[in-house]
C-alpha positions as CSV (number, residue, x, y, z in Angstrom):
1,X,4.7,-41.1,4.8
2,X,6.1,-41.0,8.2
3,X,9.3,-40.1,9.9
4,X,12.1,-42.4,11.3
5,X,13.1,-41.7,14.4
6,X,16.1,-40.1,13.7
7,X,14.6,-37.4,11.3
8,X,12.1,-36.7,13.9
9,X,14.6,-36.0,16.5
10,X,16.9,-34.0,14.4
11,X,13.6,-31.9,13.3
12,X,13.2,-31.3,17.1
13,X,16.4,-30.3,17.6
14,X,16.4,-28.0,14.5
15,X,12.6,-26.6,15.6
16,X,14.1,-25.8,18.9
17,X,17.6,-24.0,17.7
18,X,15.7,-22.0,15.1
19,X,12.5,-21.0,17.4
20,X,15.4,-19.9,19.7
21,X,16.5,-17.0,17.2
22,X,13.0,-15.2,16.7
23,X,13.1,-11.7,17.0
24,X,12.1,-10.0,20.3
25,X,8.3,-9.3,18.4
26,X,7.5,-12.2,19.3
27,X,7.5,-11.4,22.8
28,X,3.2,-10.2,22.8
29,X,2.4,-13.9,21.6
30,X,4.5,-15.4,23.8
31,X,3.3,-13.0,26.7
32,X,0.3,-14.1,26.8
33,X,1.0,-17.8,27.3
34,X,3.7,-17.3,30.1
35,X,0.5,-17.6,33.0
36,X,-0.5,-21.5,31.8
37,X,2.7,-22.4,30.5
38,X,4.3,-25.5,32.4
39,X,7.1,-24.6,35.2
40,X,9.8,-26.1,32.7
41,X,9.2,-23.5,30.3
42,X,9.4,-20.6,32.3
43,X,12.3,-18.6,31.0
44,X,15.6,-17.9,33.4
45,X,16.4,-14.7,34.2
46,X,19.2,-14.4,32.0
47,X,17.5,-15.2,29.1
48,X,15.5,-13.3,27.0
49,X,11.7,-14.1,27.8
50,X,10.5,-14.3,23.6
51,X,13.7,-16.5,22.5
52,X,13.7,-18.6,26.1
53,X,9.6,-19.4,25.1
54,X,9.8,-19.9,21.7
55,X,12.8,-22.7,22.0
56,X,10.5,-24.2,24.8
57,X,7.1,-24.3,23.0
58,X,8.0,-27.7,21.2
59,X,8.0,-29.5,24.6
60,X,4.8,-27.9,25.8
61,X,1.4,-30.4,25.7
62,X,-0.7,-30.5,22.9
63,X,-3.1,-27.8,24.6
64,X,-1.1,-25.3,25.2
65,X,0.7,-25.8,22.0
66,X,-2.5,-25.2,19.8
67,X,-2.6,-21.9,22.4
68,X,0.6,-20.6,22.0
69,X,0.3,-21.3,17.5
70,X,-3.2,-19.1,18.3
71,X,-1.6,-16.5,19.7
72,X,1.7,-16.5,17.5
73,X,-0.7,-16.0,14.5
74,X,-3.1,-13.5,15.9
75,X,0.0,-11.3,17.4
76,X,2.3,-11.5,13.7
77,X,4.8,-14.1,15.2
78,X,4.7,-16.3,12.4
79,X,4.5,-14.0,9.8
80,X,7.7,-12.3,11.1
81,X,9.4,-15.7,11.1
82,X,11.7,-16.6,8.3
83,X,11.2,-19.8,5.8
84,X,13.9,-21.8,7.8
85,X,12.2,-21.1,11.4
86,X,8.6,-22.0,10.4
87,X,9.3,-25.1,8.8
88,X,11.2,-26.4,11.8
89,X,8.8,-25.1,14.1
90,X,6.0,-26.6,12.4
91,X,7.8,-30.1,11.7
92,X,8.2,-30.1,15.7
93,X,4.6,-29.5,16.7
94,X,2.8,-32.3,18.0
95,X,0.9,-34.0,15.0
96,X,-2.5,-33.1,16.4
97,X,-1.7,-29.3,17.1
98,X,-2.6,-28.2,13.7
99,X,-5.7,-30.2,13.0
100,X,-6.7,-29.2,16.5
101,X,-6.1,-25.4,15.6
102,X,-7.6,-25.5,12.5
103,X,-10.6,-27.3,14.6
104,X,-11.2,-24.6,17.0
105,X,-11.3,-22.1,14.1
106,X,-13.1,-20.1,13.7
107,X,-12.4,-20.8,10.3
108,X,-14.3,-18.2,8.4
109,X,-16.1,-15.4,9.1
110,X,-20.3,-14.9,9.7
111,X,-20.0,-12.2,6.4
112,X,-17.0,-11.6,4.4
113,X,-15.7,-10.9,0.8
114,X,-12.8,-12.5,-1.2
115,X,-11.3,-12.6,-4.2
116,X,-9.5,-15.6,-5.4
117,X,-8.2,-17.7,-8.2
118,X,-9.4,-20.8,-9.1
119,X,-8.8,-23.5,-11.8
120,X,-10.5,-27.3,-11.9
121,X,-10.4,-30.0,-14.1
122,X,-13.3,-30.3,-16.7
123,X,-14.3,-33.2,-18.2
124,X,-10.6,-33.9,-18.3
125,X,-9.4,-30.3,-19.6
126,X,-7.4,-28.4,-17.2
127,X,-7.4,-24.8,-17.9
128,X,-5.0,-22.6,-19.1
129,X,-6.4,-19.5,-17.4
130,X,-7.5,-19.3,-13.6
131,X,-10.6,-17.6,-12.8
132,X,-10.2,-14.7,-11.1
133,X,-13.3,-14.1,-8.9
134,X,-14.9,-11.7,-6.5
135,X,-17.2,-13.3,-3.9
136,X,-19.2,-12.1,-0.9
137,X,-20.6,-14.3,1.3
138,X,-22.9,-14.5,4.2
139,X,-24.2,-17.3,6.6
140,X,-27.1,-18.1,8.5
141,X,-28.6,-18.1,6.4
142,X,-26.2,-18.9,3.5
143,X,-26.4,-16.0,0.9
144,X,-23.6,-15.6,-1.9
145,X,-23.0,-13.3,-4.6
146,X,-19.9,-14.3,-7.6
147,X,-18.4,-12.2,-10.1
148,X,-15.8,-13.0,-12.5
149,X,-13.4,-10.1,-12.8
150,X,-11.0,-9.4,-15.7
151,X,-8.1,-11.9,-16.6
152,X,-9.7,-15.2,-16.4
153,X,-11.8,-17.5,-18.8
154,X,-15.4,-16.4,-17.6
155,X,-14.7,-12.5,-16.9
156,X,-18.0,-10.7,-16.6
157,X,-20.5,-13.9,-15.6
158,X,-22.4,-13.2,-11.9
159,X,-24.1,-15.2,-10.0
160,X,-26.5,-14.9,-6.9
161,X,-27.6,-18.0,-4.2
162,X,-29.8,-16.9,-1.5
163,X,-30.8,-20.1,0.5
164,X,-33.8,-18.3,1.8
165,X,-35.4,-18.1,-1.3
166,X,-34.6,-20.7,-3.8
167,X,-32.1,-23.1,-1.6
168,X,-31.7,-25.6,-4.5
169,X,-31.0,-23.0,-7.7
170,X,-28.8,-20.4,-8.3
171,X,-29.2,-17.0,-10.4
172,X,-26.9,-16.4,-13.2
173,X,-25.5,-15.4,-16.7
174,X,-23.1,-16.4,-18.6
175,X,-21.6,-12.6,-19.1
176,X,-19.3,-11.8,-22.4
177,X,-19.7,-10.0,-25.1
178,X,-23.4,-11.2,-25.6
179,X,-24.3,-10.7,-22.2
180,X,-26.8,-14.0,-22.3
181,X,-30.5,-13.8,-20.2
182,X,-30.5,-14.2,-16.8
183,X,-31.6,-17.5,-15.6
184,X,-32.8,-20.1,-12.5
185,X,-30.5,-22.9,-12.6
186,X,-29.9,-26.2,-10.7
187,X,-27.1,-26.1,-8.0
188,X,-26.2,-29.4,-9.2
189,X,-27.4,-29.1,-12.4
190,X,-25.1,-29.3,-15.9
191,X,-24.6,-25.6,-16.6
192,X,-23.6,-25.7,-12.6
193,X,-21.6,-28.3,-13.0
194,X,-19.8,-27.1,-16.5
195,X,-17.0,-24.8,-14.6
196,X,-16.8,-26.4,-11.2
197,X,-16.7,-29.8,-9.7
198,X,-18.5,-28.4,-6.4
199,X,-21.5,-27.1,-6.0
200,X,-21.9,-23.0,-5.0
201,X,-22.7,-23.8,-1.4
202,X,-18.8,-25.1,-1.4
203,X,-17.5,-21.7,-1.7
204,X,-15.9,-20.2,1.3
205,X,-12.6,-20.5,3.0
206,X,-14.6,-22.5,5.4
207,X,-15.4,-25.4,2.5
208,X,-11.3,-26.4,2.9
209,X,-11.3,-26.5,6.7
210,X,-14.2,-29.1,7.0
211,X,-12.2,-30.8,4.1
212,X,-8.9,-31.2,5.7
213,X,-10.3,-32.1,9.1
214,X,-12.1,-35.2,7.3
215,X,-10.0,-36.2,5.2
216,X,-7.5,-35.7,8.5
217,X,-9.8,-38.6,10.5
218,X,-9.2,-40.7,7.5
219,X,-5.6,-40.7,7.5
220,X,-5.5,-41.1,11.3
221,X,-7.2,-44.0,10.5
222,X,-4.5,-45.6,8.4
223,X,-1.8,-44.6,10.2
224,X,-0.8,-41.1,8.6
225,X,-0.2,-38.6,11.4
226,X,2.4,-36.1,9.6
227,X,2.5,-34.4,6.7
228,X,5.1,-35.6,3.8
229,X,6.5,-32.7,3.6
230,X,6.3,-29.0,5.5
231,X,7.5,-26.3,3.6
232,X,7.0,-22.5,2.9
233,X,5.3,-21.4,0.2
234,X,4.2,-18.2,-1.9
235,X,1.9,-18.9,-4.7
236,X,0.7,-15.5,-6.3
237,X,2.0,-13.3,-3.7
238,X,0.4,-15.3,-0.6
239,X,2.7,-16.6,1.7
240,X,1.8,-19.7,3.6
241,X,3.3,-22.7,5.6
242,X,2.4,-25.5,3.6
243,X,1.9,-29.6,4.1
244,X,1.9,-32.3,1.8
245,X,-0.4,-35.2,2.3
246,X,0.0,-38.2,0.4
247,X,-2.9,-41.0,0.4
248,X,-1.7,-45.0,0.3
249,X,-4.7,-45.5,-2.2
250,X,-5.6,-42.3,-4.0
251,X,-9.3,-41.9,-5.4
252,X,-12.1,-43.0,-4.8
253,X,-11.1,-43.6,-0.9
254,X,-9.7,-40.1,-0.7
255,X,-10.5,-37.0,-2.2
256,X,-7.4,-36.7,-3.8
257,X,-4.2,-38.7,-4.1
258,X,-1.9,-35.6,-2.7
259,X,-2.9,-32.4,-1.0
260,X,-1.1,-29.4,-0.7
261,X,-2.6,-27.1,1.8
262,X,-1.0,-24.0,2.8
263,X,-2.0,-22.2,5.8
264,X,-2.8,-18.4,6.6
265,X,0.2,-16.8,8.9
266,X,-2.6,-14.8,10.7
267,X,-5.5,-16.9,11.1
268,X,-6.3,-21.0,11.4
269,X,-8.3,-21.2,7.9
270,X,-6.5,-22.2,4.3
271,X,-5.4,-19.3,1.9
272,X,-4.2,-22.1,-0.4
273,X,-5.1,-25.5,-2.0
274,X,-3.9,-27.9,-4.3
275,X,-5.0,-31.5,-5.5
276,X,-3.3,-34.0,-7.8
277,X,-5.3,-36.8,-8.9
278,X,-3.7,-40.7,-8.9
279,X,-1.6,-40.2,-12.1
280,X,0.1,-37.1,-10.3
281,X,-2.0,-34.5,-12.8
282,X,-3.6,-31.6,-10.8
283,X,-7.3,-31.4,-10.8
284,X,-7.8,-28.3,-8.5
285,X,-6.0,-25.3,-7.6
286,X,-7.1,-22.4,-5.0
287,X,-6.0,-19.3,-4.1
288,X,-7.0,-16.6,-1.5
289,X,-6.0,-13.4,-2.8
290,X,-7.5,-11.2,-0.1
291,X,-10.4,-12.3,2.4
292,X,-11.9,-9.5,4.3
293,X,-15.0,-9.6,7.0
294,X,-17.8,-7.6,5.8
295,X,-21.2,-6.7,6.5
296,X,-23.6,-6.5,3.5
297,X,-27.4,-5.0,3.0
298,X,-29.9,-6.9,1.5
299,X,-29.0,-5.6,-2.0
300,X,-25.5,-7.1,-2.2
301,X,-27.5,-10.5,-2.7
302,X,-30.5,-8.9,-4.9
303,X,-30.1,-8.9,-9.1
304,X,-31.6,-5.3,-9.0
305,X,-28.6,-4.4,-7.5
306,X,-27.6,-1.3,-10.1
307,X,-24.3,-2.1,-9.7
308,X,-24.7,-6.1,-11.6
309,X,-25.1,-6.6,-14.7
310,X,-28.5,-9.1,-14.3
């Protein structure tokens, strides 16, 4: 899984001849690491301060690398970036800057809404159709209200969780044409556990982050520090930097034998993820279509709501 020597240094060089042509809208991100960046990265006078920084950020310290990636994202650095620049920018990065980025987070929000796609692995039957759900989502405590829109398998089931009042069921129907009762169910129970592999609590943008940082401490552990491959991605119209992790073993040691996680351009959470079981079959795939912080009244998590179908 890792890199000889030689890759690694030509990746350098390549991180640091590519980071040298970004565009001068770069220069907010990089503005606001100039005060604790290190003497040696200090651009000269003749050079212009965005392109000088961003050839030099691959030789900062870990620290101030995971500072600099924060403030690339949050400013639109990255996103402005082309395919060729963020994967060598990325393959330089110290091994710990992303995990340590991701780490810091925040990775989610305290109340937010999403839509996303989703297909698993059933009982050995993978999908044909993604999901195609709506989902908002509060913490502390842990409230959660599903839909499942147009297009996919399920269209038309909801769902409610509300941790404050029943924190081991869920609320639900099946939707469709028939439009079945409304029922208390298990979170762990078998209608639960007949579309998904997780349980409700799982779902979240947050759910991925606490994955890959375990899983992360595992690999460490072994010996994996670097990602088999680093490459750009866009998988239904999100665009993320992606990373391939391969496990020596597969299941059960790992969660899944390879791992593609792409990350956000604008924020240190996962928009994407994908995971192939030991034969090389994929058993899960995510996808973020929007995510946007929202605060919610009590209604948005009650089945009296006029606007649900309960």
């Amino acid at each position: 899984m890792g890199r000889n020597n030689g890759f690694r240094w030509m990746s350098w060089f390549s991180a640091r001849m590519a980071c040298a042509l970004i565009a001068a809208a770069a220069s907010t991100a990089l503005a606001q690491n100039d005060a604790s960046a290190p003497a040696e990265a200090t651009p000269a006078s003749h050079a212009s301060p965005a392109s000088e920084a961003a050839s030099l950020v691959v030789k900062l310290p870990l620290e101030q690398q995971v500072k600099w990636l924060r403030n690339a994202a949050q400013s639109g650095t990255l996103e402005q970036m082309d395919d060729a620049q963020l994967v060598a920018l990325f393959e330089a990065f110290d091994p710990l800057t992303v995990p340590r980025y991701i780490e810091e987070g925040p990775n989610g929000y305290p109340s937010y809404e999403f839509t996303m796609l989703r297909q698993e692995r059933i009982r050995g039957v993978w999908p044909r159709r993604p999901d195609h759900m709506l989902v908002r989502l509060t913490r502390d405590p842990l409230r959660i209200y599903a839909k499942w829109l147009p297009g996919g398998p399920h269209a038309g089931q909801e769902m409610i969780y509300d941790e404050t009042r029943r924190p081991d069921q869920m609320y639900g129907h099946l939707g469709g044409i028939f439009n079945i009762v409304p029922m208390w169910a298990s979170v762990n129970g078998v209608l639960a556990r007949s579309q998904s592999n997780h349980q409700v609590r799982d779902l979240g943008i947050e759910f991925i982050a606490r994955q890959f940082l375990d899983e992360g401490r595992k690999f460490a552990a072994v010996g994996i520090t670097h990602p088999a491959q680093i490459e750009v991605k866009t998988l239904d119209g999100v665009r993320v930097i992606a990373f391939t992790y391969e496990t020596p073993t597969g299941q059960p040691e790992y969660y899944a034998k390879k791992e593609v996680l792409g990350l956000d351009l604008r924020h240190p959470y996962f928009r994407t993820a994908e995971s192939y079981d030991n034969d090389g079959q994929p058993f899960e795939r995510i996808v973020f279509l929007t995510i946007t912080p929202k605060t919610f009244d009590d209604m948005a998590f009650d089945p009296k709501n006029p606007a649900y179908r309960f």
